[in-house]
C-alpha positions in Angstrom: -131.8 51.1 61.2 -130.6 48.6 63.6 -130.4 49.1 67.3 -127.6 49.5 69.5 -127.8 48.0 73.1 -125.8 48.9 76.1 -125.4 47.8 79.2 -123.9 49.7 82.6 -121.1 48.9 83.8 -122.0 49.3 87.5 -120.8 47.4 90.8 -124.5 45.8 91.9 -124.4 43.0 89.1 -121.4 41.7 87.2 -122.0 42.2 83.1 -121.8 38.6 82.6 -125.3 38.3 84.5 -126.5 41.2 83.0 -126.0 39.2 79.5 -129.4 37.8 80.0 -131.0 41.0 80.4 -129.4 42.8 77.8 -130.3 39.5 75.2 -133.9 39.9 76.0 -134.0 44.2 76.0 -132.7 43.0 72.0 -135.3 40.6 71.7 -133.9 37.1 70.9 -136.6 35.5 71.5 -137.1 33.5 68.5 -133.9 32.5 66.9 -134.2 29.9 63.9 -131.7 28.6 62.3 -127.8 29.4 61.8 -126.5 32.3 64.2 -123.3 34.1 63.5 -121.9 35.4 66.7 -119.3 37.9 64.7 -116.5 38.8 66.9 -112.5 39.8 66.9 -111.0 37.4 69.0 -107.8 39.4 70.0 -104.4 39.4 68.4 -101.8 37.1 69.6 -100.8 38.3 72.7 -103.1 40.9 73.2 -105.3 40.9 75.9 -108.1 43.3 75.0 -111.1 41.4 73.2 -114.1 40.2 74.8 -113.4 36.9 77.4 -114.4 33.9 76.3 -116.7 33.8 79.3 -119.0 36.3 77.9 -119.4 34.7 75.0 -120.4 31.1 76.1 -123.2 33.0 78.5 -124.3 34.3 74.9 -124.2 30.4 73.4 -126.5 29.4 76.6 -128.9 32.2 76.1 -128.8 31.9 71.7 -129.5 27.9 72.3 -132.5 28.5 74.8 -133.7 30.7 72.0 -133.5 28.3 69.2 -130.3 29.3 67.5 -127.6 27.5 66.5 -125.0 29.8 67.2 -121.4 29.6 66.2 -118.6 32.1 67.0 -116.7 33.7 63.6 -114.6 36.1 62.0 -112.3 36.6 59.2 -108.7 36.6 58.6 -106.7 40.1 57.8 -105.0 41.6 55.7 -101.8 42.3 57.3 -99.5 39.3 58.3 -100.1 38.5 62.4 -101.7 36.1 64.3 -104.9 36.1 62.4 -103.6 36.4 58.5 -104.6 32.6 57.5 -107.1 30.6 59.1 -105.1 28.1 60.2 -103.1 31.3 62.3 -106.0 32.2 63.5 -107.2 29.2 65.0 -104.0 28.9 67.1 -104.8 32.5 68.4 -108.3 32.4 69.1 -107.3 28.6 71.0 -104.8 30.2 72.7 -107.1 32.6 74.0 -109.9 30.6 75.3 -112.0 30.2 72.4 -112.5 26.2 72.1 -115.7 24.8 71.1 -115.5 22.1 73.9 -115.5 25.3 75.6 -118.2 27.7 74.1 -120.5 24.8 73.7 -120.5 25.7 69.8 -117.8 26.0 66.6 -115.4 28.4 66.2 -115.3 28.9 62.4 -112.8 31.5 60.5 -115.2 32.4 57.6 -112.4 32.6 55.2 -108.4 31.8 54.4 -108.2 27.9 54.4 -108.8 28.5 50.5 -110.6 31.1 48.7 -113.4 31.2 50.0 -115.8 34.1 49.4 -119.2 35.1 48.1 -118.8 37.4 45.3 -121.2 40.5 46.2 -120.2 43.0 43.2 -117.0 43.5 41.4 -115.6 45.3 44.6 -116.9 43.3 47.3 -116.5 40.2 48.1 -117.8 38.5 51.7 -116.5 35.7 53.8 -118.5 32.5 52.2 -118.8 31.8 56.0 -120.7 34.7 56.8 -122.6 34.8 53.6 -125.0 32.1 54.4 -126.0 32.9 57.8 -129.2 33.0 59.0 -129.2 35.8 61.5 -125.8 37.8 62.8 -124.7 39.3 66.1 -122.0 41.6 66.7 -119.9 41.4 70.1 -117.8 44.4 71.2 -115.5 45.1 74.3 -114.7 48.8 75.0 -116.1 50.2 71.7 -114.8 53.7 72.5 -111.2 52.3 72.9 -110.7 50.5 69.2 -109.1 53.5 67.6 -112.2 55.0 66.1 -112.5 58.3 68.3 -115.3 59.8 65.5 -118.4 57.3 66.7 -118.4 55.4 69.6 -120.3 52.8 67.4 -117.0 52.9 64.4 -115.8 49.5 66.4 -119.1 48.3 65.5 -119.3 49.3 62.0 -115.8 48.5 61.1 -116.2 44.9 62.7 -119.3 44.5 60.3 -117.9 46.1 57.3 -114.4 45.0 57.4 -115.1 41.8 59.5 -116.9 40.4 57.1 -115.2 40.5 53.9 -112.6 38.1 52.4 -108.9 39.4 52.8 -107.6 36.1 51.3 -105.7 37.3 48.0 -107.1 37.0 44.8 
């Protein structure tokens, strides 16, 4: 069973410095090889996904591990800002999340074409998230996503969901 890491959120430190420490408490230490940092990187015009600052501390820290991170997710179902690839590109841009910036790609695992691992015959996952080496999953605010049962369903439904192909058959 994996492990689930929190950190406070009090006034003597800021979370971004507190990265660091909770990195370590989860034992990065040696990171080889490709490094999915799995993560929803807000609808268009949405404000409430975690800043793009947090996630280049996470880069830094990944790189000084050994990893060689990149930041990802999939396209959805449902037709917004993130349905195709090329949509969600302009969204996840608009919202911060430029390599220049990160220090590391930004990859949509699927939608430019069809572009999935077939797992069984009702499963198929993101060809870009297939053929990682090691995976890491970023949440803001777990117990406001809409899952009220578990304050870990934000977790579990950006793993299960998050990493499947939506792109149509």
């Amino acid at each position: 069973m994996s492990k689930v890491y929190f950190i406070a959120a009090n006034k003597d430190v800021t979370l971004i410095n507190k990265l660091k420490i909770l990195l370590e408490r989860a034992d990065i230490s040696n990171l080889n090889g490709v490094v999915a940092l799995k993560m929803h990187m807000g609808e268009r015009n949405n404000k409430t996904f975690v800043k793009p600052a947090y996630i280049k501390k996470l880069v830094d820290v990944v790189k000084t591990h050994g990893g060689d991170p990149f930041v990802t997710d999939t396209t959805t179902i449902y037709k917004a800002g993130r349905y195709t690839a090329m949509d969600y590109y302009r969204t996840a841009f608009a919202h911060g999340f430029l390599p220049s910036y990160l220090g590391c790609p930004v990859i949509i695992a699927d939608g430019l074409k069809d572009e999935r691992v077939e797992v069984n015959e009702r499963v198929d996952i993101a060809k870009g998230m297939a053929y990682t080496t090691v995976m890491r999953c970023f949440l803001f605010r777990m117990l406001h996503t809409g899952h009220g049962a578990s304050s870990f369903g934000g977790a579990i439904k950006n793993i299960a969901m998050g990493c499947v192909t939506e792109f149509p058959h």
